[in-house]
N, C-alpha and C positions, 0 to 999 in steps of 0.2 A: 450554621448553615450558610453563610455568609464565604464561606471557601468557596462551597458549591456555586454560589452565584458569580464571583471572579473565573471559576473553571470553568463554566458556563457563556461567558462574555467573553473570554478570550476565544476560548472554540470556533464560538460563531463568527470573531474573524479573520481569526487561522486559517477556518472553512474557505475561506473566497480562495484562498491558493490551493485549494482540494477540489470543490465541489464544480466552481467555476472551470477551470481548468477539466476536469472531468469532462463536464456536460457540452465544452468545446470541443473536446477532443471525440466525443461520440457522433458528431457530423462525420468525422474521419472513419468510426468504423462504418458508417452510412455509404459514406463514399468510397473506403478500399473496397467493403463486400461485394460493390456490386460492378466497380473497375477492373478488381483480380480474380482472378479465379481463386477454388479454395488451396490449388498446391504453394501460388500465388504470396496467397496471406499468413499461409504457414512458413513460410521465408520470415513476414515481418513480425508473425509469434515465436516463431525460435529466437532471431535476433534479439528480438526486447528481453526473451527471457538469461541470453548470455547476459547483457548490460545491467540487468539488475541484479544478476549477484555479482559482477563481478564489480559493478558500483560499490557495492558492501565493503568489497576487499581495499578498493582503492579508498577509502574512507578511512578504513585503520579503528572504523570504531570510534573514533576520535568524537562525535555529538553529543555522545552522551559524556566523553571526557571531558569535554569543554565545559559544560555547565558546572561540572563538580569543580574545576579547578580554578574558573574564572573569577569566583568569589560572587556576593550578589549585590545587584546593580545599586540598590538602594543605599549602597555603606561606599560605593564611589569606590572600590576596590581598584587602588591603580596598579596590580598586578594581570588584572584581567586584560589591560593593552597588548602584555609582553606575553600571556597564554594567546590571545588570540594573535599576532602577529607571527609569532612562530609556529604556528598550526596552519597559518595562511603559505608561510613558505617553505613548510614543510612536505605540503600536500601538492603546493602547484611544483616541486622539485619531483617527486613521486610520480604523480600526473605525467609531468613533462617526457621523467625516464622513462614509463608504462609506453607510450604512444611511439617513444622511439625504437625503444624494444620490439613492440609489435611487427612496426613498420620495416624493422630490418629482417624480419624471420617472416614476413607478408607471406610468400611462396606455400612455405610448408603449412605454415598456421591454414589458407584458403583451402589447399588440399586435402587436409585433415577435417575438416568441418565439410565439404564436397563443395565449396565454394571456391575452385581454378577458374570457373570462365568468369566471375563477379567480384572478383578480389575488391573495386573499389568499393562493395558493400560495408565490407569489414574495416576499409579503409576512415570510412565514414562513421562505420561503430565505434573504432579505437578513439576517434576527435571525440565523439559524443561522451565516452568515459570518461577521458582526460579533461574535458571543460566542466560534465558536470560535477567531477569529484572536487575539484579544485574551490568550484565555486559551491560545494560544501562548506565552508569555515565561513562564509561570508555570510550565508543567509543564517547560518548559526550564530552570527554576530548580531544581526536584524532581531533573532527572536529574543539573547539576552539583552538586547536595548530595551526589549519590548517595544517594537515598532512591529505590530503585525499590521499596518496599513499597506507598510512601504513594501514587506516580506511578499506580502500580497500582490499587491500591486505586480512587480518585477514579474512573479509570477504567472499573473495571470498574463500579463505582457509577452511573456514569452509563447507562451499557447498562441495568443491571438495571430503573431508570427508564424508559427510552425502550421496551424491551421491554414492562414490567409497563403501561405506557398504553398500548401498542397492543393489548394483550387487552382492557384494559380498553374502549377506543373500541370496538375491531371484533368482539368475542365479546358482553361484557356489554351494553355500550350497546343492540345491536338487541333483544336480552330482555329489554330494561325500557322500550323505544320511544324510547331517545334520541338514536339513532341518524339521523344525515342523510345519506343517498346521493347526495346533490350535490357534498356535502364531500366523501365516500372519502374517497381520496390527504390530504386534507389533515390527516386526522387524523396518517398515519403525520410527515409534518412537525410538527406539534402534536407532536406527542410527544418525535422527536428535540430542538426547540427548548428544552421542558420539560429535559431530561436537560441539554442544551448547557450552559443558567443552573446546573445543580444543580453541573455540574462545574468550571464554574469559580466558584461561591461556595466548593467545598471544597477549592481550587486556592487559591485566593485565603486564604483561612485557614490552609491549611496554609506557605504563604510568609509567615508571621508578618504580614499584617496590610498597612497602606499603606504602600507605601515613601516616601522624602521626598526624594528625589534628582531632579535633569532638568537637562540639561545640553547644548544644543547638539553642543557641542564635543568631547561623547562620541559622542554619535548622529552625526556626519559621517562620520570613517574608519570606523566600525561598518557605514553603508552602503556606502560606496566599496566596501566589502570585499565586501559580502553582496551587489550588486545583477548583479555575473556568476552568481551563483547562484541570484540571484531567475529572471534570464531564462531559466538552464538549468532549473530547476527547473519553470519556467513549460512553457517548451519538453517538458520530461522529464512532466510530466503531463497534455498535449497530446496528447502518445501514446500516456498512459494511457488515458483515458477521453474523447476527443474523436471517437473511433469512434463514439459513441453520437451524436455531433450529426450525423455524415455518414450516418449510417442516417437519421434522420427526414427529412434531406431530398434522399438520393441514391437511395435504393434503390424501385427498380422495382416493388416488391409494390403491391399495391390498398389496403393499409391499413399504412404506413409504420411508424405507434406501432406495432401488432404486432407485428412484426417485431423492433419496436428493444426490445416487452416479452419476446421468447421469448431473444434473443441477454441482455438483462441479466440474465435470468435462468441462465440455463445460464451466462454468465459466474462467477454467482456460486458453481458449482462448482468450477469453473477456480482461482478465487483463492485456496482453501487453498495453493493451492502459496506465494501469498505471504505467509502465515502467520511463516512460518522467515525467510524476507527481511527480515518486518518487525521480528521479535523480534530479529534480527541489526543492522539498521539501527539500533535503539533503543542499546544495549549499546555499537556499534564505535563510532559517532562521536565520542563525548566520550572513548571509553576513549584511540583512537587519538592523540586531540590531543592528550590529558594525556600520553603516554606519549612522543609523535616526536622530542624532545630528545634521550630517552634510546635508544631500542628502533627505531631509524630502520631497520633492518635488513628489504631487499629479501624475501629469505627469509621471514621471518615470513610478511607479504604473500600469500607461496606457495603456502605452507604453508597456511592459512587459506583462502586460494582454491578449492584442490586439494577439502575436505572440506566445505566448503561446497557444491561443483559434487555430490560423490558426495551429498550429503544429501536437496538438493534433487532431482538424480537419480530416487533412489530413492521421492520423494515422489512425483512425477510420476509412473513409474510403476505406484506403489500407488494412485492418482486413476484410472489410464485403466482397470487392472483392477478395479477395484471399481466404474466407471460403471454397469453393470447394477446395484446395488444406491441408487449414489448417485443414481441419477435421481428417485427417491421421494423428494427432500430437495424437487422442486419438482409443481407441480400437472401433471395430466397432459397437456392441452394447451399447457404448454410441453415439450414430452418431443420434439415435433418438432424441436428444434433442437438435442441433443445430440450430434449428429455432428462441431458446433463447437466440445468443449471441448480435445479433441487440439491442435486449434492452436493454442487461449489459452493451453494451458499451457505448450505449448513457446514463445510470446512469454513468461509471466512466468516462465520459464528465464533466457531469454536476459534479463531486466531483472534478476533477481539475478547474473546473472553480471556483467553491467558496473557494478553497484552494488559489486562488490568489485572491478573491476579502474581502476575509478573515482579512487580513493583517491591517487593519485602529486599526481593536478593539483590538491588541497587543500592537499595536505602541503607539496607544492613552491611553493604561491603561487601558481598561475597558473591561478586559476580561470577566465579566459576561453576557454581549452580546456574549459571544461563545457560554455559557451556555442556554443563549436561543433558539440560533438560532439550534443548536444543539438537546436540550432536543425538540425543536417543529420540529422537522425533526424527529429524534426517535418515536413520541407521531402519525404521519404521518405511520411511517414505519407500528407501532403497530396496529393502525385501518382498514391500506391498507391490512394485511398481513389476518387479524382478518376476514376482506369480500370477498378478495380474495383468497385467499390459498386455503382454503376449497373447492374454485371452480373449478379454473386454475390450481390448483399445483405450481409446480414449476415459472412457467409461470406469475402468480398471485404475486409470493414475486420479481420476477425483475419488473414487474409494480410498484409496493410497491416503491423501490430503486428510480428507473424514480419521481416519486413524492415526495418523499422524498425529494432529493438531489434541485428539482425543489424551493419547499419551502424557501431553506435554502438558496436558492442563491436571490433569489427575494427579500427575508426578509435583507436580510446581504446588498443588493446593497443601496437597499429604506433607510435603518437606517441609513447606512455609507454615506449616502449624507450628512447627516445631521452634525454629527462628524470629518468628512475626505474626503469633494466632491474631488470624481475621476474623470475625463473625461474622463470617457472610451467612444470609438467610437462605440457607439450602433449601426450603419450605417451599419459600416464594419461587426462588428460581426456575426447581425443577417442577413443580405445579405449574407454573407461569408456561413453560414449555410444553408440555404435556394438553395445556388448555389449546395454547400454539398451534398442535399438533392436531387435536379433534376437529380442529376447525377448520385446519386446511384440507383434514381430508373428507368432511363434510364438504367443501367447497369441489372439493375434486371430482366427487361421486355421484354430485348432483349435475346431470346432466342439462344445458340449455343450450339449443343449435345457436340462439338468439343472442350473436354475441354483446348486444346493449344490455339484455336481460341478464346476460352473465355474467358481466361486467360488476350491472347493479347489486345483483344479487350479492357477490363477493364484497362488496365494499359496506354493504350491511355486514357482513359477516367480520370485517376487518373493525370498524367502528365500534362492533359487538365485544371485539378484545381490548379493545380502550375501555370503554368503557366498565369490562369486568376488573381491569388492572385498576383502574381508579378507585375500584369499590373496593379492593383489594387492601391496597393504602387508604383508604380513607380520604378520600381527594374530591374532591367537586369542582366542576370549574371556575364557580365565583371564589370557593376557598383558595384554590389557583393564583388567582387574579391576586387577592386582599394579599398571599405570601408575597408577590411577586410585589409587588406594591411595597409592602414594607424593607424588604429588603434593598429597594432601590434608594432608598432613603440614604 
């Protein structure tokens, strides 16, 4: 169990460049909700949703290729210089071309997207790609140092920038008239773009400086390897946030951005849950590679799975019972569309669950099972998005997600028997859920105008599934305690 507790301490300070950054970044949705209007916000939900997949694509996949080919840090692999040096100028070459490319077909690209009178929007998107794909290899470098202090750090460093200029644009500016209501939205890009440069200037120093390596003949299997992962990946965040481009141009409402501004924002309550996914993501992927020679054992896997599901579980949860409280996190006119965070959260459920049951088709080589399972969750998304949208709206693309992610996970468990039999404890799980499930909607149906009372009420109720999950495992909290204890040893 001693794995667990390394996966476990690394996380939690992986976390600081997730959870910090996050919880920074929600002052922002604080303040765009209730400075833009909702057509407003759906300008900076559509935008964020191009940049994230098309971050995917300018990455090439290449993170998870790093770690495979770097070698592991412990045995002083000095080929790992020459993979990560040629990944660093391979990406900032790619990067570089991507921005210029864009920038020379500006015209048509803004036109096409209905962005002619705001082109420097996009102008602004394209730098944000271009610095944050670049400064991909770098922090990839940070985590196989294992330096997740420094990783952190930069990171959280860079927030605290993007945040501290958007007070400064959107509060200060208009009290001293320097403010341009043309611009809005583009400050909040202004700013991120600002933070982007700062993080990888101290990215880039922290990786001791310029490397002097480039090599072809590095960078070739490096992709062969990484480009089933680029398309899955490509595919896997398709599903994430491509909902937001079938809103702007399937949904039925009178004024589409709205619509796509109230769903991005309540989404953005929704995604705490992927808080935990992502400080887990950080942590497992380099721990897992370094470790698959030795620790290749199913079980683990399970095991791992198993408390991941209850963690996240329980986040969930504690999100749906505290929505009367969390809805204050956004402005009041988007307050209409929080009926939709129940089913984004149960989609980014189901995306950290196949995020951990994911792991066979890395380990085992055969990453073009990502490729699939991935491209048939996208092919999912597209059809669900294509019957419904039109109908439900908004409403309609979180259905989409819900089945999407459903596919991908049933697909990945059923094949990886086959490849990599896990014993996951199907028992616990889907009982674990099911328990979930009685409770929230016990908490639901119980009416109190008294929201102290309903508050309280639900956090008995939430406390009530801890402590069945404990009874469950066999766990007490002093037995807690004495594991934790020995293991620190």
């Amino acid at each position: 169990m001693g794995i667990l507790r390394k996966l476990a301490s690394q996380s939690a300070i992986y976390g600081l460049s997730s959870v910090v950054p996050r919880l920074l970044n929600y002052f922002l949705v604080i303040l765009h909700s209730r400075i833009f209007n909702e057509s407003e916000y759906g300008v900076i939900t559509e935008l964020y949703a191009y940049v994230a997949v098309l971050l995917i694509l300018l990455t090439f996949g290449l993170e998870t290729g790093f770690f495979r080919f770097a070698g592991k840090k412990e045995n002083h692999d000095p080929n790992s210089d020459r993979v990560f040096s040629s990944i660093f100028y391979f990406l900032g070459a790619t990067s570089i071309l991507f921005f210029v490319i864009c920038f020379l077909f500006l015209t048509p690209i803004a036109e096409f997207l209905n962005y002619a009178d705001q082109p420097s929007f996009l102008v602004m998107m394209f730098a944000i790609l271009a610095i944050d794909s670049w400064a991909a290899s770098l922090f990839n470098r940070l985590r196989w140092e294992e330096r997740p202090m420094a990783f952190s750090a930069i990171k959280i460093a860079s927030v605290i920038i993007n945040v501290g200029l958007n007070l400064v644009f959107l509060l200060l500016f208009p009290r001293i008239g320097l403010y341009n209501k043309e611009f809005g939205v583009g400050y909040v890009l202004l700013s991120n773009l600002i933070g982007s440069a700062a993080a990888w200037l101290l990215a880039f120093i922290a990786c001791h400086g310029v490397p002097r390596y480039f090599r072809w003949k590095i960078i070739t299997p490096i992709l062969a390897f990484s480009f089933p992962l680029l398309l899955s990946g490509l595919a896997g965040t398709t599903n994430e946030f491509m909902d937001r481009v079938f809103i702007k141009w399937l949904s039925p409402a009178a004024d589409p951005m709205s619509e796509l501004g109230i769903y991005g924002a309540n989404g953005k309550i929704a995604i705490l849950l992927v808080l935990f996914v992502q400080m887990f993501k950080f942590a497992a992927e380099p721990f897992f590679f370094s470790t698959a020679d030795e620790k290749n054992d199913p079980k683990i896997y399970a095991h791992v799975t198993k408390y991941f599901w209850y963690f996240t579980l329980f986040i969930l949860v504690g999100i749906l019972f505290y929505i009367p409280l969390l809805q204050y996190f956004i402005g009041s006119s988007f307050r209409t569309g929080v009926n939709v965070i129940p089913i984004l959260l149960v989609a980014n459920l189901l995306y950290g669950l196949f995020f951990n049951v994911s792991f066979w088709y890395k380990l085992q080589k055969r990453t073009w099972y990502g490729v699939l399972f991935t491209l048939s969750g996208a092919t999912v998304t597209l059809l669900m998005n294509l019957w419904l949208t039109p109908l439900l709206s908004y409403y309609g693309a979180a259905i989409a997600r819900v089945a999407s992610y459903t596919v991908m996970c049933v697909m990945c468990i059923i094949i990886g028997h086959k490849y990599f039999p896990v014993p996951y404890d199907y028992s616990r799980i889907i009982g674990s859920a099911l328990l979930a499930g009685a409770l929230v909607t016990l908490g639901s149906i119980i009416s109190i105008d008294n929201i102290i009372l309903l508050l309280a009420f639900r956090t008995i109720l939430l406390v009530l599934l801890l402590l069945i999950i404990m009874r469950i495992e066999n766990y007490t909290p002093r037995k807690l305690m004495q594991i934790w204890k020995t293991r620190s040893k």
